[in-house]
C-alpha positions as a printed NumPy array, in Angstrom:
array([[-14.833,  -7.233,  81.712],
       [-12.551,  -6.521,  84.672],
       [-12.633,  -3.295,  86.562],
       [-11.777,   0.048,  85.209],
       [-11.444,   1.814,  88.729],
       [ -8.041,   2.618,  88.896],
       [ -6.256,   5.866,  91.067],
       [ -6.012,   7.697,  87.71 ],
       [ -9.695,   7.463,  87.19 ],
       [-10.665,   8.091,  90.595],
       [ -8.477,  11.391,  90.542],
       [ -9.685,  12.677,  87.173],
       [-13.652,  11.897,  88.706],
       [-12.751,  13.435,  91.299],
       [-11.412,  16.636,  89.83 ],
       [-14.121,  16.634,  87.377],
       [-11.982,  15.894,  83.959],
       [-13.678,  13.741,  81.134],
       [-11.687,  11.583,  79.62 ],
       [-12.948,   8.012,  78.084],
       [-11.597,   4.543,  79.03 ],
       [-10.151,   2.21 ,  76.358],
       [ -9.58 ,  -1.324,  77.982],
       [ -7.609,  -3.786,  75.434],
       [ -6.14 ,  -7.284,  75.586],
       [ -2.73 ,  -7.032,  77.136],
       [ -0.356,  -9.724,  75.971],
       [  2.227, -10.494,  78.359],
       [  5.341, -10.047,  77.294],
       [  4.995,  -7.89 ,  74.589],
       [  7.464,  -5.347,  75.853],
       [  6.597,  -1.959,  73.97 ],
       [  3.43 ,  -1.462,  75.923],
       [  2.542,   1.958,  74.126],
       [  3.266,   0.679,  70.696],
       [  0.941,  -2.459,  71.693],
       [ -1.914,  -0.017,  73.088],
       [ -1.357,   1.783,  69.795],
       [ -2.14 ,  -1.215,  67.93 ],
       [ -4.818,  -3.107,  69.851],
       [ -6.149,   0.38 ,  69.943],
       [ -6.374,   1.033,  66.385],
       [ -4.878,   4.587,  66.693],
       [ -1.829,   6.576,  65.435],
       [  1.073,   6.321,  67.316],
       [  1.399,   9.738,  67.777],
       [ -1.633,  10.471,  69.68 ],
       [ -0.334,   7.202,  72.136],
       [  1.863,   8.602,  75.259],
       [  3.823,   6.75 ,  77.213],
       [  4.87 ,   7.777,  81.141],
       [  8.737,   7.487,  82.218],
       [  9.984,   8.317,  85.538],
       [ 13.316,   9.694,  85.343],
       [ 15.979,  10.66 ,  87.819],
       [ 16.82 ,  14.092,  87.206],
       [ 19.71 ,  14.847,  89.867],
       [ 18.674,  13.851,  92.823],
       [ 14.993,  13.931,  92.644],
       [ 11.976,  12.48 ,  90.355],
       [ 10.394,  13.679,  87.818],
       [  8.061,  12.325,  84.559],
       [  8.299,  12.715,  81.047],
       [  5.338,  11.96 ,  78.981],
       [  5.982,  11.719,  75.062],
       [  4.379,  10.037,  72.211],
       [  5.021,   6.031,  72.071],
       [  6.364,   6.908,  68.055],
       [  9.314,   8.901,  69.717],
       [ 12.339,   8.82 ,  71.973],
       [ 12.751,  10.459,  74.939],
       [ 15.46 ,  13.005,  74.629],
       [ 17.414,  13.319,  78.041],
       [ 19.169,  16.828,  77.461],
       [ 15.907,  18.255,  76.321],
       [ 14.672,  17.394,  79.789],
       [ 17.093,  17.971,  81.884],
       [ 17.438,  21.219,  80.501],
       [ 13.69 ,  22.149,  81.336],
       [ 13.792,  20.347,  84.449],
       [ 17.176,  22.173,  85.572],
       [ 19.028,  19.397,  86.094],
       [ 22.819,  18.416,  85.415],
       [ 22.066,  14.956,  85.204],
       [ 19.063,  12.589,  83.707],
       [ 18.587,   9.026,  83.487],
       [ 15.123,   6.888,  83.253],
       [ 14.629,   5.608,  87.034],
       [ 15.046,   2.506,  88.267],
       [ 12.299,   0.357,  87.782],
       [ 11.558,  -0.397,  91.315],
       [ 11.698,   2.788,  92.708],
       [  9.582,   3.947,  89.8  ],
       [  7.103,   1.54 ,  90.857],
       [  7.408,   2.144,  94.093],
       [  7.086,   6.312,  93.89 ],
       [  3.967,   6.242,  91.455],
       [  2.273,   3.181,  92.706],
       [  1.698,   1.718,  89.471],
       [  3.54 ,  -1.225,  87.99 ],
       [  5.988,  -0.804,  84.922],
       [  3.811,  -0.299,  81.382],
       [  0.988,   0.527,  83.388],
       [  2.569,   3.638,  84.773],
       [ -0.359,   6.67 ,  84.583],
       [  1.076,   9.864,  85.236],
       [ -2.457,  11.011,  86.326],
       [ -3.34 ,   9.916,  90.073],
       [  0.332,   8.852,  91.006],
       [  0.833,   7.798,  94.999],
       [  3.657,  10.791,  95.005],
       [  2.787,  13.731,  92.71 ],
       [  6.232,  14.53 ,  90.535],
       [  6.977,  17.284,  88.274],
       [  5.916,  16.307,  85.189],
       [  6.658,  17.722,  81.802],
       [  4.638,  16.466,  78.22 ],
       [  5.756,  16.375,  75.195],
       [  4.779,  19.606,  73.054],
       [  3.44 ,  18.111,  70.632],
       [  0.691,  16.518,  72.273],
       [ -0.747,  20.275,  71.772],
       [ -1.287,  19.212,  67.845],
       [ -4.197,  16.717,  69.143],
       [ -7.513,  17.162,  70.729],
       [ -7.056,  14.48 ,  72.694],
       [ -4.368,  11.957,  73.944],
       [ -3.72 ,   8.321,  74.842],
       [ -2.223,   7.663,  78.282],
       [ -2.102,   4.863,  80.412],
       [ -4.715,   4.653,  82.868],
       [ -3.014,   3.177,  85.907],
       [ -2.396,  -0.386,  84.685],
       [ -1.403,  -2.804,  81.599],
       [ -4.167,  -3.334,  79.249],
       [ -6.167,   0.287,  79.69 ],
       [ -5.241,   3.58 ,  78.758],
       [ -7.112,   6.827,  79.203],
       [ -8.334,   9.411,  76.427],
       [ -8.346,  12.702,  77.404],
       [ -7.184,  16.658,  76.162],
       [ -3.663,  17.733,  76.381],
       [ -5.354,  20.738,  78.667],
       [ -7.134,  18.192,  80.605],
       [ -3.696,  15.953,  81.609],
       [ -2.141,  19.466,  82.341],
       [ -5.086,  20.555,  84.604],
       [ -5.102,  17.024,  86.027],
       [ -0.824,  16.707,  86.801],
       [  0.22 ,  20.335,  87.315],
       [  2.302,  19.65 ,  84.358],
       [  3.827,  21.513,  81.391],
       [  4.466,  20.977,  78.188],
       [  8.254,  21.03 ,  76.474],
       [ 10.457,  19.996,  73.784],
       [ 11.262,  16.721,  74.787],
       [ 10.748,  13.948,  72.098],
       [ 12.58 ,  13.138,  69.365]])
């Protein structure tokens, strides 16, 4: 089995957060990546979040919400203070987390964004998350990926 070492798991060892590591078998071109993780994972959908980087004004920032839901736009940019939100471009996603798209953590990120969770990851002891690349995601609390991010939780699914 390949590597698990990945800057989200070096951060949370580092900071001292548990979490457990759940490799799967990627299949290229799949598309939903969290809805695949859900499934090769054998666990609900709800409990399976999935990272976007989104452009709110003129800066960055990440939304984390449950791979069973929508990200609603207005929801965040009203908790992120923005006039404006859109999901970022791909690249410069890629490029500002250092982590390719559907393997984006938002633990251990190259540039540490505002990030804002989903509320009702707060119903669950713990969460899915990706773990810094396709094919692995990361178990760990709600509390945990707050301590871990700097994050906050907020109405933002739908």
């Amino acid at each position: 089995m390949a590597s698990t070492g990945t800057p989200a798991t070096v951060a949370l060892t580092r900071l001292r957060i548990p979490f457990t590591a759940h490799p799967y078998q990627h299949e290229p071109g799949g598309g939903a990546y969290g809805l695949e993780a859900a499934a090769a994972l054998g666990v609900d959908p709800a409990r399976v979040f999935k990272t976007l980087v989104v452009a709110a004004d003129d800066r960055l920032v990440v939304a984390v919400v449950p791979v069973s839901t929508t990200l609603d736009l207005k929801a965040l940019a009203h908790v992120a203070e923005a006039k404006r939100t859109a999901l970022a471009d791909p690249a410069v996603a890629e490029r500002r987390t250092g982590y390719v798209v559907g393997g984006i953590s938002p633990v251990g990120q190259r540039s540490r964004l505002p990030l804002f969770l989903d509320e009702s990851a707060l119903a669950h002891p713990t969460v899915y998350v990706s773990g810094g690349r396709r094919g692995f995601d990361i178990e760990l609390t709600p509390a945990d990926l707050l301590a871990a991010t700097g994050g906050r939780t907020a109405a933002i699914g739908r």
